[in-house]
N, C-alpha and C positions, 0 to 999 in steps of 0.2 A: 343221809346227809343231814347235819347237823342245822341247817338255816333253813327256812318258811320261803317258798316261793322259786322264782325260774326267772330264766331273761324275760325279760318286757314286763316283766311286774315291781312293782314298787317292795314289795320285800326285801329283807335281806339278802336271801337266795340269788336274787336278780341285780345287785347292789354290789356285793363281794364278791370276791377268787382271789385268787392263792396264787403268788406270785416268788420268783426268790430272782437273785442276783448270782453270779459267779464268775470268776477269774481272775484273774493277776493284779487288775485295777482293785480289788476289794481290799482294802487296809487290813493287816493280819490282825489289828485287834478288834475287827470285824466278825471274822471270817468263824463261822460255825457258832450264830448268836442270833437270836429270835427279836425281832422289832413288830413291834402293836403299832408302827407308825400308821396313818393315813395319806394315801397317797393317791391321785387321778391320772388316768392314762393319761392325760396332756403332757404332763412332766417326764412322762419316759423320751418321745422325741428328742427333747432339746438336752435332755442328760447325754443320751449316748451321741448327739450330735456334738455336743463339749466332747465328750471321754477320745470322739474320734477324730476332733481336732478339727473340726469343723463348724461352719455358722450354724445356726438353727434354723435360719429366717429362710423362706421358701420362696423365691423369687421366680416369676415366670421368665420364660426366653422371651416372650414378646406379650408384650402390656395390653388389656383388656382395652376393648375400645369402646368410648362413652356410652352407656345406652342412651338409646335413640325414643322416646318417646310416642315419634310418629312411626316408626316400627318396631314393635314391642317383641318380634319372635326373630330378630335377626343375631345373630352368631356372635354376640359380642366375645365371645371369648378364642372365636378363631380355631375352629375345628381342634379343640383342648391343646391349641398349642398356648394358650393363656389362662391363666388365675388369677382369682384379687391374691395380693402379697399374705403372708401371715404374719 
């Protein structure tokens, strides 16, 4: 393998993969064409969450409850039926 290093290390190795795109959504003046872009998994989510016609935004069924200060190990998020929003 052409890069220096592996997951968990700051190398390239651990840095890059090799990713591609395909299907009907690809613009034909796309479609069998190499891109040097840079790109972060974050931006995958909310791409295919557009493509599929839908929000991006992650919303829980039922809303985190304050933390509590005076009990710091209690469940604010409700047996994961809760999340902070994204």
């Amino acid at each position: 393998f052409p890069l220096r290093g592996e997951k968990h290390t700051n190398f390239q190795g651990g840095m890059k993969a090799a990713a591609f795109v395909s299907g009907g959504l690809v613009p034909n003046r796309l479609r069998g064409t190499r891109s040097n872009l840079r790109i972060h998994i974050a931006d995958w989510y909310s791409t295919f969450a557009s493509l599929a016609g839908q929000s991006a935004a992650d919303k829980a069924p039922i809303s985190p409850l304050k933390p509590d200060l005076n009990h710091p190990h209690k469940d604010v998020y409700q047996k994961n039926m809760s999340w902070p929003d994204v």
